[in-house]
Backbone bond lengths (Angstrom), bond angles and torsions (degrees), N, CA, C in turn:
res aa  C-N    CA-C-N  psi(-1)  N-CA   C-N-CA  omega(-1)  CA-C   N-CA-C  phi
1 X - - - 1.473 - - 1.524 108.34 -
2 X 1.066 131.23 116.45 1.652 158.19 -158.08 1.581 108.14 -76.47
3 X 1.684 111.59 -66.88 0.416 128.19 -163.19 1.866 122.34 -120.27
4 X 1.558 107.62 113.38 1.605 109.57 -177.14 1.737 122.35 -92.95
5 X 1.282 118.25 121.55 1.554 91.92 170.95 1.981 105.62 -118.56
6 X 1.696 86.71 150.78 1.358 80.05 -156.13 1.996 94.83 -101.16
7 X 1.517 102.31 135.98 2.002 91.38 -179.27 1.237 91.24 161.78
8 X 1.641 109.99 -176.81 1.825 120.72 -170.57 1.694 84.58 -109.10
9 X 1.163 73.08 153.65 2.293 106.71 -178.42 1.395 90.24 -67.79
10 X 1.646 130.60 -50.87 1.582 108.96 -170.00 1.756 112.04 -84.93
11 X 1.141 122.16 5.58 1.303 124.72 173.70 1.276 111.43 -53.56
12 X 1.590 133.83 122.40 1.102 124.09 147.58 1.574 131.72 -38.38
13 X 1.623 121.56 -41.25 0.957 114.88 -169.19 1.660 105.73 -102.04
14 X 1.496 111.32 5.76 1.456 103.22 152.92 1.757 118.91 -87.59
15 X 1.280 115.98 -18.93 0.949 123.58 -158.47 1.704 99.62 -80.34
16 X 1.275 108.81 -33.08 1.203 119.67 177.66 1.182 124.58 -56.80
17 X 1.653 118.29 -39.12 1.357 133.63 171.85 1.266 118.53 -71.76
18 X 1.676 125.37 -19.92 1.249 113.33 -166.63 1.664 88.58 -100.70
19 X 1.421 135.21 -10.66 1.366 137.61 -170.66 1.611 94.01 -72.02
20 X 1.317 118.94 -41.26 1.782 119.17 -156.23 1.749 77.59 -86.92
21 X 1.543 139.82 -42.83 1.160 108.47 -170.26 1.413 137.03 -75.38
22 X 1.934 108.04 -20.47 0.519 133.57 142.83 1.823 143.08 -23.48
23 X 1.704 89.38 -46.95 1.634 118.70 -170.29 1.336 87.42 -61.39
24 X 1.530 126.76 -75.92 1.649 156.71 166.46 1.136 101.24 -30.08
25 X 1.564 149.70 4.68 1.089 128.64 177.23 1.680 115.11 48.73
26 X 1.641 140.89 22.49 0.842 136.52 -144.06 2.200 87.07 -122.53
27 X 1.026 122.17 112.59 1.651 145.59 163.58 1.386 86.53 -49.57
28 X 1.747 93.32 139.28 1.267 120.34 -175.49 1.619 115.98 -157.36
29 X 1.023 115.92 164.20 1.559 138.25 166.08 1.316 133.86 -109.00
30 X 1.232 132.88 110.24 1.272 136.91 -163.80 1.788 99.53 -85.89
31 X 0.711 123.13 155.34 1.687 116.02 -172.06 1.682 78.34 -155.02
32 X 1.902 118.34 125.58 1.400 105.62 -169.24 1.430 104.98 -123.40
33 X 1.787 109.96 99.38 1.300 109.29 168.91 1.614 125.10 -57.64
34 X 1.284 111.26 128.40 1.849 92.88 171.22 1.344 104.23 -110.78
35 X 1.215 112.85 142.49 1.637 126.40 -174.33 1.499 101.54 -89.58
36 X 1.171 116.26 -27.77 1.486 106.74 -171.57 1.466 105.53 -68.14
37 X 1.409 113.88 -24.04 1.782 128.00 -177.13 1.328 97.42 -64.11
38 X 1.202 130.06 -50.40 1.579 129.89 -132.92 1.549 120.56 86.27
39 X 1.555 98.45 -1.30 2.115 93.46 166.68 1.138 125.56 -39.84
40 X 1.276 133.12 -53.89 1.264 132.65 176.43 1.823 117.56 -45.81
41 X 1.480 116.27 -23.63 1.143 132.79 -170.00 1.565 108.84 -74.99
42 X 1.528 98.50 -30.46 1.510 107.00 -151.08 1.732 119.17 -71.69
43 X 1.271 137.80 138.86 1.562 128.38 -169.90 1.799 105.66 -47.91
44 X 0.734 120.66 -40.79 1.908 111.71 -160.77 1.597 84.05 -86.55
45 X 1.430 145.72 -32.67 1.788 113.55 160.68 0.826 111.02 -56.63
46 X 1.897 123.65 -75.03 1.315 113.08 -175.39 1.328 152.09 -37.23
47 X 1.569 102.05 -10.96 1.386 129.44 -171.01 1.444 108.30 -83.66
48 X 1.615 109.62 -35.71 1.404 117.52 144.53 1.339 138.20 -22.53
49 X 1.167 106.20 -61.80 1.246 119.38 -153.35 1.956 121.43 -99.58
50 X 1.284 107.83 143.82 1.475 129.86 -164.10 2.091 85.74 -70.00
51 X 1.202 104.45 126.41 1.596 102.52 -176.85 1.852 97.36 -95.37
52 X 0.691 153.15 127.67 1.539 159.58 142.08 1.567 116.05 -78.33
53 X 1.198 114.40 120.70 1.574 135.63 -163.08 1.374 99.11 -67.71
54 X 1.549 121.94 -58.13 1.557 125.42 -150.63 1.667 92.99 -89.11
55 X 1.332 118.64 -13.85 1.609 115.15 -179.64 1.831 100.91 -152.74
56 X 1.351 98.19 80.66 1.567 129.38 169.67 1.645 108.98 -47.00
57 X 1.143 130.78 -14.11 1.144 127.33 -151.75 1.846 98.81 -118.13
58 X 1.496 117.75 -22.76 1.299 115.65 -167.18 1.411 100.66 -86.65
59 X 1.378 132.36 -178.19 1.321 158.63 172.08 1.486 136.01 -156.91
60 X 1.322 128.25 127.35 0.953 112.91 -166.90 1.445 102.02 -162.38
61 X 1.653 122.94 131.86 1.082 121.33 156.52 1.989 102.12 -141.73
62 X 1.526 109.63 173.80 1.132 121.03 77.00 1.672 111.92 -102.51
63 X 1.561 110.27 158.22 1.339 117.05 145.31 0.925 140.74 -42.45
64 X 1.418 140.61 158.11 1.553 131.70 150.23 1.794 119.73 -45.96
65 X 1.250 90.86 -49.17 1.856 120.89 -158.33 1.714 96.14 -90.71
66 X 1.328 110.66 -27.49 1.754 100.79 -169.12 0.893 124.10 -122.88
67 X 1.480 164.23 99.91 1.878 149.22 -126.31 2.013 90.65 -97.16
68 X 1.313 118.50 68.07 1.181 123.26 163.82 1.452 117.82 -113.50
69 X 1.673 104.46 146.83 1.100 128.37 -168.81 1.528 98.57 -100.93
70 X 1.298 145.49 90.28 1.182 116.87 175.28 1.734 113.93 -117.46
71 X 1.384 102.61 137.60 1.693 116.87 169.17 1.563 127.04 -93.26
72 X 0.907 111.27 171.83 1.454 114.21 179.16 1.401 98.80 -143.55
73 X 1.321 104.41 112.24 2.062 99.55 -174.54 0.982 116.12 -98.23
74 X 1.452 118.98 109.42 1.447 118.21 -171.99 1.395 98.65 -137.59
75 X 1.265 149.19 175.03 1.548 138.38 171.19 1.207 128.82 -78.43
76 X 1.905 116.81 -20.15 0.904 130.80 -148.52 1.721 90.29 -110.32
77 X 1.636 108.57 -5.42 1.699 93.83 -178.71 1.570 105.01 -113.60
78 X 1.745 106.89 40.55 1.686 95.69 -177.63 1.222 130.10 -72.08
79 X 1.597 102.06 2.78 1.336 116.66 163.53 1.332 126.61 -78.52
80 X 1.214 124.99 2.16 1.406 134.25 -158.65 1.941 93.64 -97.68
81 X 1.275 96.22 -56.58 1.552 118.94 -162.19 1.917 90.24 -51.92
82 X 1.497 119.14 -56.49 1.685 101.70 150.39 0.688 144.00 -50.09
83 X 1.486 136.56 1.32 1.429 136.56 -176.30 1.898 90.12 -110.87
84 X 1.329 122.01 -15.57 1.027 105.49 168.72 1.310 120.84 -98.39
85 X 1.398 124.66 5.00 1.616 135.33 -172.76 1.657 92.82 -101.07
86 X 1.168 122.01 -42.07 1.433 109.00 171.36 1.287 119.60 -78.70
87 X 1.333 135.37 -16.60 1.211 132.03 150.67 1.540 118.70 -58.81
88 X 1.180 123.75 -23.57 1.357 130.20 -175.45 1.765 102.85 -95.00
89 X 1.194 127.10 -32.23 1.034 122.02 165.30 1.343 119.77 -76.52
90 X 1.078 124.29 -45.87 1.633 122.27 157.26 1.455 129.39 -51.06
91 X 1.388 131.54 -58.04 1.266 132.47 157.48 1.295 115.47 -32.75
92 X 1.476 130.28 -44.68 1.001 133.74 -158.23 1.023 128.12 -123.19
93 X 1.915 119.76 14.63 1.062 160.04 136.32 1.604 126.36 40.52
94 X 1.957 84.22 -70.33 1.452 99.17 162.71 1.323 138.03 -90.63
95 X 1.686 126.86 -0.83 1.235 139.10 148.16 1.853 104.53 -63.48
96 X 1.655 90.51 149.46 1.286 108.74 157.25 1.678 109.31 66.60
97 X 1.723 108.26 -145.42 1.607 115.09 -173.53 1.499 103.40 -79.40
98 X 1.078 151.17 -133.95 0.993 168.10 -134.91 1.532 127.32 177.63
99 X 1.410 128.55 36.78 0.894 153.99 -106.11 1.560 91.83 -71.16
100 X 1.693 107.22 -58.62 1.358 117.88 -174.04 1.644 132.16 -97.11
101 X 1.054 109.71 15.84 1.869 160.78 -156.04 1.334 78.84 15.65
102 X 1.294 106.94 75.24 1.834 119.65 143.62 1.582 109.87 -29.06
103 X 1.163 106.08 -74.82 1.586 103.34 -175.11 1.318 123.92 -93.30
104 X 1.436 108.68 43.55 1.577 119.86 154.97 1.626 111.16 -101.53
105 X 1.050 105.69 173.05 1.329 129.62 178.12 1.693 118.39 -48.70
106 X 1.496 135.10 139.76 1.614 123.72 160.48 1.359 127.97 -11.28
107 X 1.872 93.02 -48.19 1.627 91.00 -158.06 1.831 102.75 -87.66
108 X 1.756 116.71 -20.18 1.487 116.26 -175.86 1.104 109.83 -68.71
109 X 1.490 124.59 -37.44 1.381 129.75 -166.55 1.949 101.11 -85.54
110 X 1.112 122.74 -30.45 1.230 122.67 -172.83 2.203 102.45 -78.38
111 X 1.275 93.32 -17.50 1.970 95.12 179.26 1.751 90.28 -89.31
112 X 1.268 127.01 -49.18 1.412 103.15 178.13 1.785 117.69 -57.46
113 X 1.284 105.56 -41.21 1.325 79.51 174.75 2.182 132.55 -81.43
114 X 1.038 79.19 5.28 2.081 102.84 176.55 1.718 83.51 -85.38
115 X 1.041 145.34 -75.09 1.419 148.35 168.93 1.254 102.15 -26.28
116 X 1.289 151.35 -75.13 1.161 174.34 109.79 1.879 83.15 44.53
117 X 0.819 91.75 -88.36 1.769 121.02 -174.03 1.520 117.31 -34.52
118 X 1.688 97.18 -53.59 1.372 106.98 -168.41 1.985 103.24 -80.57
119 X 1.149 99.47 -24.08 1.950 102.19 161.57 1.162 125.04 -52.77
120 X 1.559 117.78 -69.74 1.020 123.45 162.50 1.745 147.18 -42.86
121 X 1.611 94.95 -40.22 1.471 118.04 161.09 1.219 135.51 -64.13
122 X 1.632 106.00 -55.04 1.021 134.89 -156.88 2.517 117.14 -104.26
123 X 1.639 60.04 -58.12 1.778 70.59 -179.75 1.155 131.28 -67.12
124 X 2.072 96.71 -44.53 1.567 109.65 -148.53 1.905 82.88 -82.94
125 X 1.042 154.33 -55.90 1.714 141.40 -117.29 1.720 77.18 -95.28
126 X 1.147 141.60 -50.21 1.521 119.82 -169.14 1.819 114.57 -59.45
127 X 1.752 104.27 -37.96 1.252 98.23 -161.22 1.719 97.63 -84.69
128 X 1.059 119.98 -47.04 1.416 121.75 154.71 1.808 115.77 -10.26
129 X 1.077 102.33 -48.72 1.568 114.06 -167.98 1.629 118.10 -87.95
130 X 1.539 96.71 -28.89 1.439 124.03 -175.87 2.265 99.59 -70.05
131 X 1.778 85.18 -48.74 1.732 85.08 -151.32 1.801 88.54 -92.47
132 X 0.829 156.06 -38.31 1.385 146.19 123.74 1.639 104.25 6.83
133 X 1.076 113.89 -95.85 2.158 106.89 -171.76 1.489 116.44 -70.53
134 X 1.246 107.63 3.17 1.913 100.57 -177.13 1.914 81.90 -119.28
135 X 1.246 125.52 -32.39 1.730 113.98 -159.24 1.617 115.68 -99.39
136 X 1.544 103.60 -41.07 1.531 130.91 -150.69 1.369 108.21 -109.90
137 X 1.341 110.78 -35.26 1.316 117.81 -176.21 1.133 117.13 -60.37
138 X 1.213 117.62 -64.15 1.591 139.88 -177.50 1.592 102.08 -50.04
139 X 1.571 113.26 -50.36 1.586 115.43 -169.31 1.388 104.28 -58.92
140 X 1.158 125.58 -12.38 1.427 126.80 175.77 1.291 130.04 -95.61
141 X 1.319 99.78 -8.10 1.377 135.71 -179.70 1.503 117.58 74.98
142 X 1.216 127.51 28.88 1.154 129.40 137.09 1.670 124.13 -56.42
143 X 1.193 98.73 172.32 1.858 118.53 -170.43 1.947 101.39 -95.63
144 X 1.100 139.48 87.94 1.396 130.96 142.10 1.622 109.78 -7.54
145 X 1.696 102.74 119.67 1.716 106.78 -176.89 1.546 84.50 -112.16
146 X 1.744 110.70 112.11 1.647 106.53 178.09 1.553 104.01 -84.91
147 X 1.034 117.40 4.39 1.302 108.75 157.80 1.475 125.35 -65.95
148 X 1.322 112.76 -50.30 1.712 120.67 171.17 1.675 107.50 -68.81
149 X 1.483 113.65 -26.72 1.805 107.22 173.28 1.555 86.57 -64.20
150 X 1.151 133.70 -103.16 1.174 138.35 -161.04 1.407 131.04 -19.89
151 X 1.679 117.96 -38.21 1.142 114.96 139.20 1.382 162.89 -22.31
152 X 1.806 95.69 -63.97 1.287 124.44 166.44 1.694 111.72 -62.38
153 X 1.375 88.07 -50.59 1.986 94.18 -173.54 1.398 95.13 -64.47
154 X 1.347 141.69 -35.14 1.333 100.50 -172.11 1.539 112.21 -84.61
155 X 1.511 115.91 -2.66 1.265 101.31 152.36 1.368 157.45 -87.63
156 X 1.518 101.10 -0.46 1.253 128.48 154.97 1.265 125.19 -80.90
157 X 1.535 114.03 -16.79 1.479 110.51 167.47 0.991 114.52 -78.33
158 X 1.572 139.42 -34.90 1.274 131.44 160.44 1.718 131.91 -38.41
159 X 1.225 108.89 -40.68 1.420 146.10 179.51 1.652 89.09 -67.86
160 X 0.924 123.36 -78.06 1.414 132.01 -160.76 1.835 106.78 -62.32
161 X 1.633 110.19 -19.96 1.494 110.35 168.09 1.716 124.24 -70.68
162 X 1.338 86.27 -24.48 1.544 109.27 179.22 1.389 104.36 -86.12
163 X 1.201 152.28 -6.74 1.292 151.08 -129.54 1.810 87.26 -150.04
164 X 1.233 116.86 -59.69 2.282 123.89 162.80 1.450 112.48 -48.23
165 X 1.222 111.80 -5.96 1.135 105.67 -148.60 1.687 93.46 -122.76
166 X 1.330 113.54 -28.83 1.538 124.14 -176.33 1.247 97.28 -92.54
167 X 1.449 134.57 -21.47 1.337 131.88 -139.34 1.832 89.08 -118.91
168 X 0.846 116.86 -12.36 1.429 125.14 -168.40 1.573 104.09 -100.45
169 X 1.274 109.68 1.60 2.004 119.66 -179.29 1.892 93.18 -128.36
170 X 1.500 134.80 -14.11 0.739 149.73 -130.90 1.417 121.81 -127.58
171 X 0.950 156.28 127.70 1.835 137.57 149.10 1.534 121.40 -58.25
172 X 2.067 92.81 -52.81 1.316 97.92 -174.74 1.724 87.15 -140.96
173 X 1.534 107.52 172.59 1.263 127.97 -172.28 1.204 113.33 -46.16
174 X 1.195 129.54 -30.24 1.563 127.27 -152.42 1.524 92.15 -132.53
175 X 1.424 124.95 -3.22 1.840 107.53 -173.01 1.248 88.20 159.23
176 X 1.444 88.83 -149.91 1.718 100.12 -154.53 2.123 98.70 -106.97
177 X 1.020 102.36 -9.06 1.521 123.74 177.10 2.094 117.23 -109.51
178 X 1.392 88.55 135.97 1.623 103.21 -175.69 1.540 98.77 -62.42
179 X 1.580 118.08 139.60 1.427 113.36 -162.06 1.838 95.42 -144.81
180 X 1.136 130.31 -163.81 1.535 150.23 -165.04 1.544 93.58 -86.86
181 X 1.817 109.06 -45.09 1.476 118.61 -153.51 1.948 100.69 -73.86
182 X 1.653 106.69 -34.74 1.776 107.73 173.19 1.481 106.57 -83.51
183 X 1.614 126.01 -27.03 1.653 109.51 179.40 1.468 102.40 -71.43
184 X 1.583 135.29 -58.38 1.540 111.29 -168.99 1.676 106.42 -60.36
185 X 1.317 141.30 -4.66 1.512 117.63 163.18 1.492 101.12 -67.53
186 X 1.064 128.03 -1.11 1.619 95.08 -153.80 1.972 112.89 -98.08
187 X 1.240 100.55 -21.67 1.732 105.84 167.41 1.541 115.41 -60.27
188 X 1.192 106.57 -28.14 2.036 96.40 -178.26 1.105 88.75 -97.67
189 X 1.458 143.47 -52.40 1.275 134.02 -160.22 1.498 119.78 -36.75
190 X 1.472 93.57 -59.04 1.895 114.78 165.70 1.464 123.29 -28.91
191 X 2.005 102.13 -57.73 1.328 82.63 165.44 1.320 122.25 -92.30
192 X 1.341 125.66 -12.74 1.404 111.16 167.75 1.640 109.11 -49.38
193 X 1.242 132.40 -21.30 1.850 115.43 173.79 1.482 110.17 -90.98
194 X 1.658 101.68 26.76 1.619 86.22 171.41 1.483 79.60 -126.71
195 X 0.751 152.60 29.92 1.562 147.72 155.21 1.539 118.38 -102.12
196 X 1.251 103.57 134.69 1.736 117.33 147.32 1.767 105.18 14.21
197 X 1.607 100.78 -54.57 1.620 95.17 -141.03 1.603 73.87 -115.66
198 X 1.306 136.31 86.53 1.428 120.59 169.15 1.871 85.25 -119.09
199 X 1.233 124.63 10.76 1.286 123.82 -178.52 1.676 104.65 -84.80
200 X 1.257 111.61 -28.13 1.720 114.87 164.19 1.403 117.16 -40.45
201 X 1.429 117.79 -33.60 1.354 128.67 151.14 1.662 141.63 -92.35
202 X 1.074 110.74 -35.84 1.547 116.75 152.22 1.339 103.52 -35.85
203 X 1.510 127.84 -73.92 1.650 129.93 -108.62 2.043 85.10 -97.33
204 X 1.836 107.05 -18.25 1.136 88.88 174.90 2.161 112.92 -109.98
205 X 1.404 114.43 125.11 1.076 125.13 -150.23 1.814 114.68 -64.00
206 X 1.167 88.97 -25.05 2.251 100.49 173.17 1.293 102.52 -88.86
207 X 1.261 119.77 -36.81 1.632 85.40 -162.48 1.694 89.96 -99.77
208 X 1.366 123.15 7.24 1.399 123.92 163.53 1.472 117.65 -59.95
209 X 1.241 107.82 -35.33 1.608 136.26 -171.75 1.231 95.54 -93.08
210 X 1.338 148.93 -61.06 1.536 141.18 176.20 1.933 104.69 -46.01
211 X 0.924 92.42 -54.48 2.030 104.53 -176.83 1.479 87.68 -48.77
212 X 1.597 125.00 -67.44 1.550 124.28 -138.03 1.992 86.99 -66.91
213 X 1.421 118.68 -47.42 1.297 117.64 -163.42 1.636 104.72 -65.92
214 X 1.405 111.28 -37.04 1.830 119.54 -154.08 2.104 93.91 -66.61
215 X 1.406 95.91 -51.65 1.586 110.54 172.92 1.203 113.23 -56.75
216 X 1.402 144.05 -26.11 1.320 121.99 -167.86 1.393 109.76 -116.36
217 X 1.515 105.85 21.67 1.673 114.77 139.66 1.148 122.37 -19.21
218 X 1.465 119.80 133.14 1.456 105.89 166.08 1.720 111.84 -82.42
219 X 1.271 122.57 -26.02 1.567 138.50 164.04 1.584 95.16 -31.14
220 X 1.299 116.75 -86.67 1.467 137.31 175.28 1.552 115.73 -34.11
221 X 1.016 109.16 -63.52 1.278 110.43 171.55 1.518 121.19 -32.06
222 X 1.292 102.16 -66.86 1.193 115.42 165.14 1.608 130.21 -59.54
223 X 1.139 113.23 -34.80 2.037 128.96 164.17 1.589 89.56 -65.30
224 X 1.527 146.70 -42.02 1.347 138.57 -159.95 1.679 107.70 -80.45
225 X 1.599 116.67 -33.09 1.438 121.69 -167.06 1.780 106.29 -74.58
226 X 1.378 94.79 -14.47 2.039 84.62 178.58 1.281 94.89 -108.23
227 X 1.189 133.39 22.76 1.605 125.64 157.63 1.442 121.61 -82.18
228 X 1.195 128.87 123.01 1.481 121.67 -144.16 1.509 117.71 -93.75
229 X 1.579 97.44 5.72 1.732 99.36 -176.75 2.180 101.05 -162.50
């Protein structure tokens, strides 16, 4: 086994990594930090991991010497878990879809990464916030504040008008081909359809149809069966 990634099965931003390895047909190892332990804390992870001065808290390799994927799951580094899905789509380029349509044109490859952008920016911190107090919260046994659901969703419904609206000229986010910019939606999305508010997607009919097609991946499918709930 080649390749290790280190994080929890219900993590979004692990889940994300095993979807792009997945995508690539590329065998892997789950190595399962638990945060509630303090694993992530422990010397032989950290020993892992690439230290960054201006953001002390992230991690990241592979090695030179070792074909590892390593994460650090924290909420605040869900940007990281993309920097390792585009590394996995790039490295691995010639397996699988075409993640970042290398061999398209300026302007195809420049909309995946505007897609790319508008996820991260735009999409991920509302729904993040949304599936956290209606999904995550409770599993922890906290109380759901529907005041902060209600919040968030109406800012994701805005987001999501812009998204019916692209998707309705569109197949997928970035073109007419499945790309990097529709696999990182697809870990929150998931649990956003186990929430309250999975009608943010129902009620609009394209990107209902982008969700029903993006999910019944066989990649996904398979990234969805080691998710533990």
């Amino acid at each position: 086994m080649g390749v290790k990634v280190y994080g929890m099965p219900m993590s979004t931003n692990t889940i994300r990594v095993l979807a792009a390895l997945n995508e690539k047909g590329v065998e892997f190892e789950l190595v399962i930090v638990d945060l509630r332990t303090g694993a992530h804390k422990q010397p032989d992870f950290v020993a892992l991991n690439v230290r960054f001065p201006v953001l002390p808290s992230s991690s990241y390799s592979p090695s030179n010497r070792r074909n590892y994927l390593c994460q650090k799951e924290r909420s605040q580094d869900d940007w990281f878990s993309r920097a390792i899905s585009r590394y996995i789509a790039t490295k691995y380029s010639e397996a699988g879809p075409d993640l970042l349509l290398s061999g398209g044109t300026l302007a195809e490859r420049a909309a995946v990464d505007l897609w790319l952008e508008v996820e991260s920016q735009q999409f991920g911190p509302p729904i993040a916030a949304l599936v956290y107090e209606a999904l995550i919260k409770p599993m922890l046994g906290g109380a759901t504040d529907a005041a902060v659901v209600e919040a968030q969703a109406g800012k994701l419904e805005k987001v999501l008008d812009v998204y019916e609206a692209r998707l309705a000229q569109s197949k997928y986010l970035a073109g007419a081909e499945f790309t990097l910019a529709d696999l990182n939606h697809i870990p929150y999305t998931n649990y956003l359809m186990k929430t309250p508010k999975a009608s943010l997607v129902t009620s609009r009919p394209h990107v209902l149809a982008w969700w029903q097609d993006v999910s019944s991946r066989a990649a996904w499918k398979k990234t969805a069966a080691g998710i533990p709930f």
